[in-house]
C-alpha positions in Angstrom: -16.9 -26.4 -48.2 -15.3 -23.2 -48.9 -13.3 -21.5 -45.6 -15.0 -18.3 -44.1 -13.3 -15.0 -44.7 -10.9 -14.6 -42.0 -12.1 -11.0 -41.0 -15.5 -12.7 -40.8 -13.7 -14.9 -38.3 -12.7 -12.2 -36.5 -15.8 -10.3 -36.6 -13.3 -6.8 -38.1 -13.2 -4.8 -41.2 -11.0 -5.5 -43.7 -9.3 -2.0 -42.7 -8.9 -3.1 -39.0 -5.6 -2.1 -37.6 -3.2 -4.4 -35.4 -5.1 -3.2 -32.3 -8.2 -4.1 -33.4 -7.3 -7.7 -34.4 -5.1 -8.6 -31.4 -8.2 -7.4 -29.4 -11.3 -9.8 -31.5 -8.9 -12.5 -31.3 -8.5 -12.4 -27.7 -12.1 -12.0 -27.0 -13.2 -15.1 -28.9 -10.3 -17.2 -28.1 -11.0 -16.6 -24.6 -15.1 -17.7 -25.4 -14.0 -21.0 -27.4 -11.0 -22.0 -25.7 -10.9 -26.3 -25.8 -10.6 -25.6 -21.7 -13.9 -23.4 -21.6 -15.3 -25.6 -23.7 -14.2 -29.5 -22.7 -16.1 -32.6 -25.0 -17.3 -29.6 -27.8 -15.3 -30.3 -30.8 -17.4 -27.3 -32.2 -15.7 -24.9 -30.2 -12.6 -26.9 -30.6 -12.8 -26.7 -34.5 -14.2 -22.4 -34.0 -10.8 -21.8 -31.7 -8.5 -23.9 -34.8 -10.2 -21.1 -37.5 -10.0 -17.9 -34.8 -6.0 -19.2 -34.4 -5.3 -19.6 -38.4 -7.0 -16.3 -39.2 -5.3 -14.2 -36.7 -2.1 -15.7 -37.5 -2.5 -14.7 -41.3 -3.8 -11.3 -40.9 -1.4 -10.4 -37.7 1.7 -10.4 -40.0 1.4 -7.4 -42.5 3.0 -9.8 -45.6 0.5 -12.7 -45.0 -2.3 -9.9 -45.0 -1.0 -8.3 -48.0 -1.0 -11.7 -49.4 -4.5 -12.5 -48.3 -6.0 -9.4 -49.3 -4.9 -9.8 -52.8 -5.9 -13.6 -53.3 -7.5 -15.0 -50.5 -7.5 -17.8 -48.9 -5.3 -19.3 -52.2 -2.4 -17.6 -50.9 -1.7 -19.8 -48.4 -2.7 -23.4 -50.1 -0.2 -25.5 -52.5 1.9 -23.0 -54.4 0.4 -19.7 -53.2 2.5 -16.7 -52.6 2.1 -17.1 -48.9 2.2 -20.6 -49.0 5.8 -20.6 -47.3 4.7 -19.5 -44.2 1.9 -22.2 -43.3 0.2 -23.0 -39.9 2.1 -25.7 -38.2 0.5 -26.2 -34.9 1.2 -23.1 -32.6 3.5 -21.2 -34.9 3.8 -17.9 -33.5 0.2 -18.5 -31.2 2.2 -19.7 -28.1 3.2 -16.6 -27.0 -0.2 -15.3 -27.2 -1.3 -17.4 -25.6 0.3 -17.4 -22.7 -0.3 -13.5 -22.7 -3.9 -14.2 -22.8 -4.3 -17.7 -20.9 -1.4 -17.4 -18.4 -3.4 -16.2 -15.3 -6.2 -18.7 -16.6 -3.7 -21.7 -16.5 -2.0 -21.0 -13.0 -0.5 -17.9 -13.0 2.0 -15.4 -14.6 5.3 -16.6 -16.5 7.2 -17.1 -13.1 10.7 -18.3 -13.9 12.7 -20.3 -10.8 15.5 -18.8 -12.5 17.4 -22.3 -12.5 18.6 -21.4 -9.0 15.9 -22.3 -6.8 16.3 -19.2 -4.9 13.6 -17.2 -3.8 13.2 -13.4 -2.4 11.9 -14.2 1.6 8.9 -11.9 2.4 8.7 -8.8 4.1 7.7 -8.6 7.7 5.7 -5.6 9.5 6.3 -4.4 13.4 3.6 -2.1 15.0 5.4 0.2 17.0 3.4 2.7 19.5 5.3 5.3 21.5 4.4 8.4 23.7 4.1 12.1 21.6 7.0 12.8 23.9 9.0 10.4 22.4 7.9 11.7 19.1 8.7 14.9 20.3 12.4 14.1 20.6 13.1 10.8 18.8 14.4 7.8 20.4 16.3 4.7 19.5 14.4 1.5 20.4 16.0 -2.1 20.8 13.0 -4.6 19.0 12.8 -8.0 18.7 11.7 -9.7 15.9 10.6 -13.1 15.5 11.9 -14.2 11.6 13.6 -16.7 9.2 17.1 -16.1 9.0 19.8 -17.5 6.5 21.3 -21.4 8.3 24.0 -21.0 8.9 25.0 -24.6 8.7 24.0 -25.0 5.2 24.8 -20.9 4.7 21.3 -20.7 3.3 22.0 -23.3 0.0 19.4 -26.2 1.6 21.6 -28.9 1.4 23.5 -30.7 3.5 27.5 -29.8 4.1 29.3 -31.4 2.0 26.7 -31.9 -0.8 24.8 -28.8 -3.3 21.8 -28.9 -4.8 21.4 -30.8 -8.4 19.6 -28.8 -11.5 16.4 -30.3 -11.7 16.2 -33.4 -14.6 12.3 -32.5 -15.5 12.8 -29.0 -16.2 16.8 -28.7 -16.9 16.7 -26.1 -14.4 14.6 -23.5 -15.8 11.8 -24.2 -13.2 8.9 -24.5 -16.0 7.8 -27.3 -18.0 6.2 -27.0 -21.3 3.2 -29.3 -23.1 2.2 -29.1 -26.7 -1.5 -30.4 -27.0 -2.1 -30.6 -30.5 -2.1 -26.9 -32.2 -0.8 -25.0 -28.9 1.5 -25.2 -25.8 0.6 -24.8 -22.3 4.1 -24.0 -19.8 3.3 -24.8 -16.5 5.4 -24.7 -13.1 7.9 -27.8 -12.7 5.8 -29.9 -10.9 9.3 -31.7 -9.3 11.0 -28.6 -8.0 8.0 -26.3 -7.8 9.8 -23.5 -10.4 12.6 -23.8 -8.4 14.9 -25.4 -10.8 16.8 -27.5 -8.6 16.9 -30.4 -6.3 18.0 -31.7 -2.8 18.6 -35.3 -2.6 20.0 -34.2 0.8 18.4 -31.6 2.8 20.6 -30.0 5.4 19.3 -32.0 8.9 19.2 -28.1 10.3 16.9 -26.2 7.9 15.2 -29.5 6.4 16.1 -27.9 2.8 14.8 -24.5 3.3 17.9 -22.8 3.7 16.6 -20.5 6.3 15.3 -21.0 9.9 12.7 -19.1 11.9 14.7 -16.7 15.5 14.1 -14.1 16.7 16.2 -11.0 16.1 17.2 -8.1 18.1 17.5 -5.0 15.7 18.0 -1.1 16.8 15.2 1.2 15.4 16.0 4.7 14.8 12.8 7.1 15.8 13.2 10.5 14.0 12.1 13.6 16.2 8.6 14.6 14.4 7.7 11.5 13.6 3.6 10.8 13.2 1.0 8.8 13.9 1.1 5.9 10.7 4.4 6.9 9.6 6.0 3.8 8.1 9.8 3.0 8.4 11.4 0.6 6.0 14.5 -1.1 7.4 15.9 -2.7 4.0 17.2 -6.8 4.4 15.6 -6.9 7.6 12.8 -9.3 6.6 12.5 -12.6 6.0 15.4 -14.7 4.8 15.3 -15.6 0.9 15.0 -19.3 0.2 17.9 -21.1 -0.6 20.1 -18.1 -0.6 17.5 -15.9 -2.0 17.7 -12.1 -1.0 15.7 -11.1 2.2 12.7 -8.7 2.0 12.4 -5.6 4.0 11.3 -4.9 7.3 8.5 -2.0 7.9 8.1 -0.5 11.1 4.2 1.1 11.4 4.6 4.1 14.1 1.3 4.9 16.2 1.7 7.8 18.5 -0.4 7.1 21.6 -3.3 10.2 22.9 -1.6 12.5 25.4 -3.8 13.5 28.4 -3.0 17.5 28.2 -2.1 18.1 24.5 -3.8 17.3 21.0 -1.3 17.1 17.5 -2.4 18.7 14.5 0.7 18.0 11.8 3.6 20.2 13.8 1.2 22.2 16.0 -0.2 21.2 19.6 -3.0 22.4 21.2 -4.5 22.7 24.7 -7.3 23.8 27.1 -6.2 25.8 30.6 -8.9 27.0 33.0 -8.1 29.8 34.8 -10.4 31.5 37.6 -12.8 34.3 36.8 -11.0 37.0 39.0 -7.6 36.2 37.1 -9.8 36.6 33.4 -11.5 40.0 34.7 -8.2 41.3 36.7 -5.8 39.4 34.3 -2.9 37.7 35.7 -0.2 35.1 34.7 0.3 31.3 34.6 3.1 28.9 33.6 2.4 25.5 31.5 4.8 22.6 31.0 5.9 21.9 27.3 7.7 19.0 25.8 11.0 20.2 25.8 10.9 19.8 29.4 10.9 23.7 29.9 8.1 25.9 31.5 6.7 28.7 29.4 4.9 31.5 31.1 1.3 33.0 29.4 0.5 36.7 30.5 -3.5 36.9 30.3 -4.9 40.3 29.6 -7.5 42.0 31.8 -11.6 41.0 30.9 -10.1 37.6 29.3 -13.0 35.9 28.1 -13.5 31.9 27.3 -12.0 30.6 24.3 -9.5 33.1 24.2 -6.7 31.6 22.2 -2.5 32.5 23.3 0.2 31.5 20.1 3.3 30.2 22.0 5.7 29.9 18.8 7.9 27.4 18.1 6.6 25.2 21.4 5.1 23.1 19.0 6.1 19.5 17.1 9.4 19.5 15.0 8.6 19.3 11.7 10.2 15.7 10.7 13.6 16.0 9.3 14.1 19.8 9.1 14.8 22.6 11.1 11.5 23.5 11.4 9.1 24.0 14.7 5.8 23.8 15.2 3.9 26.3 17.5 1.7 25.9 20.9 -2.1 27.4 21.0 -3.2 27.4 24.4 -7.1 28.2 24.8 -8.7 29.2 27.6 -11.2 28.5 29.8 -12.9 30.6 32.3 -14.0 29.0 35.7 -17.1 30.4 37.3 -16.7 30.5 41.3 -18.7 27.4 42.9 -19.4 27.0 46.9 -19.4 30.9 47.6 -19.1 31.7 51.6 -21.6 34.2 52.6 -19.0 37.3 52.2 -18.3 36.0 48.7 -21.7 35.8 47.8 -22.4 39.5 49.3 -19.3 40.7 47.2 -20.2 39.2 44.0 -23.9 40.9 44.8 -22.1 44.0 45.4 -20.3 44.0 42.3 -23.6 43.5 40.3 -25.0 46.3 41.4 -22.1 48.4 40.5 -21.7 46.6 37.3 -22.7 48.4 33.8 -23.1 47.3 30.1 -19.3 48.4 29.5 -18.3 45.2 32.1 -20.6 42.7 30.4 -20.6 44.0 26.6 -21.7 40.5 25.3 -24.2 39.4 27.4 -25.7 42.7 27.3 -25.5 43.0 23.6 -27.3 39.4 23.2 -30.7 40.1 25.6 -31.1 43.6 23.6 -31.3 41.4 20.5 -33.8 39.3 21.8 -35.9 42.2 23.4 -35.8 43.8 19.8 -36.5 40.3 18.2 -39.8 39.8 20.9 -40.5 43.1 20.3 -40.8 42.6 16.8 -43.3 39.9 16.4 -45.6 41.8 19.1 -46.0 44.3 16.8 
């Protein structure tokens, strides 16, 4: 039975470019892989034709070859005869391109040390916006694996070393050819390590590394904000075996004051204030967080929701020279229990009062007299 056309195969025309192919054969050799497909020796016999056509057309002299005389290029004494199929040929590294995540994972060497990065460890910090206001240095403790030091982190025991693994000759993989392709897989004796302990330190039980806690010194830059992260570099766990350690990150939360709200480097606050000092005006002090006093003068007929700029009483902008500024609004506090001579004075003053004391309130019910006025008409 004559062999199909390998662009037929492919399902590409004959002026498909490397792209193209690379991309058909991947599709189909993922849809009649042996391992998608286990007992068919259909699909089996479709993956063998998808292999041996993209492995002529993918090398520009074998296509050249194949365009010009077909599939009698490559049999007896044809001019591409020389290069053949022989069971994976150049398919294996495809293959694993394609299949590796299918079959267990990425190409992870061991390395033929058996040493492995440790991981890296987070800390959840919290502190006060004062102590973001100035920085601080903080003492933590930190529970983590650290290098043994009675094996110094090789997993053996003193006085012996770890032996290269005999499956894998130290290269932590193992490879099986099964029929037309290869499959490399992780050492199942050393785990991709690529080594061995025959005696594991009595310490460390062959780790290399044990789990303590740590006291380290955290440096808290003044500025910092809420979900800033800090990455202490080696301060992680300890590598296996020797391996390097992985970082530590710090996670900085910034607790809610009572008095003052953070936007980026500027604060904000609310500060009620009695109606006589708004209508007389009048002066108050308010505590910033530079432990210093700064004093607000409030103009005469102050009304609520005024706004006062105090600048540079705000955050430090984090690792400059750079302040932030303090906006203090105001709030106006209408007198409550009156005595009977408060009461007649406030009366008093109503009488005496115009629309040039009360410009807004008067302003608003002329609106809605105008508005009511409207629809009656």
């Amino acid at each position: 039975m004559a062999k199909a056309d390998f662009y037929e195969t492919l399902g590409v025309s004959r002026t498909a470019d490397e792209k193209e192919l690379k991309s058909a054969f991947r599709k189909l050799a993922m849809k009649w892989h042996p391992d998608k497909n286990p007992g068919d020796s259909a699909a089996e016999k479709k993956f063998k034709e998808i292999n041996e056509a993209y492995e002529a057309l993918k090398d520009p002299q074998k296509r050249a070859a194949y365009d010009r005389f077909g599939h009698a290029a490559f049999e007896g004494g044809g001019p591409g005869a020389g290069g053949g199929f022989q069971g994976a040929g150049g398919f294996s590294d495809i293959f694993e391109d394609i299949f590796g995540e299918m079959m267990g994972g990425g190409r992870r060497r061991g390395g033929g040390q058996g040493r492995e990065r440790g991981d890296d460890l987070r800390y959840n910090m919290e502190i006060s916006l004062e102590e973001a206001y100035s920085g601080k240095v903080a003492q933590i403790r930190v529970p983590s694996s650290i290098t043994c030091d009675v094996c110094s982190g090789s997993g053996a025991k003193p006085g012996t070393k770890p032996a290269t693994c005999a499956t894998c000759h130290g290269s932590g993989r193992v490879r099986a050819t099964q029929g037309f392709f290869s499959i490399e897989r992780t050492c199942p004796t050393c785990q991709g390590r690529g080594q061995t302990i025959s005696d594991p330190c009595t310490k460390c039980h062959g780790q290399g590394r044990v789990t303590e806690e740590r006291s380290l010194q955290v440096n808290i830059p003044a500025g910092i904000e809420d979900g800033t992260r800090i990455r202490l570099q080696g301060e992680g766990e300890a590598g296996l075996r020797g391996g390097p350690s992985g970082d530590l990150y710090i996670f900085m939360s910034v607790k809610p004051h009572s008095f003052y709200k953070r936007d980026g480097a500027d604060l904000y606050c609310t500060v009620t204030i009695p109606m006589v000092t708004a209508a007389l005006g009048g002066k108050f002090e308010i505590s910033t967080l530079d432990n210093t006093k700064s004093r607000v003068t409030v103009p005469e007929g102050t009304p609520t929701g005024k706004q006062f700029r105090l600048k540079g009483k705000g955050m430090p902008v984090l690792r400059s020279h750079q302040q932030g500024d303090l906006y203090v609004q105001i709030v106006v506090e209408t007198p409550q229990k009156l005595t009977k001579r408060q009461r007649e004075l406030l009366e008093e003053f109503q009488t005496l009062s115009s629309k040039e004391n009360n410009p807004e309130s008067t302003g608003f019910f002329a609106r809605m007299k105008d508005f009511f006025d409207t629809l009656s008409d």
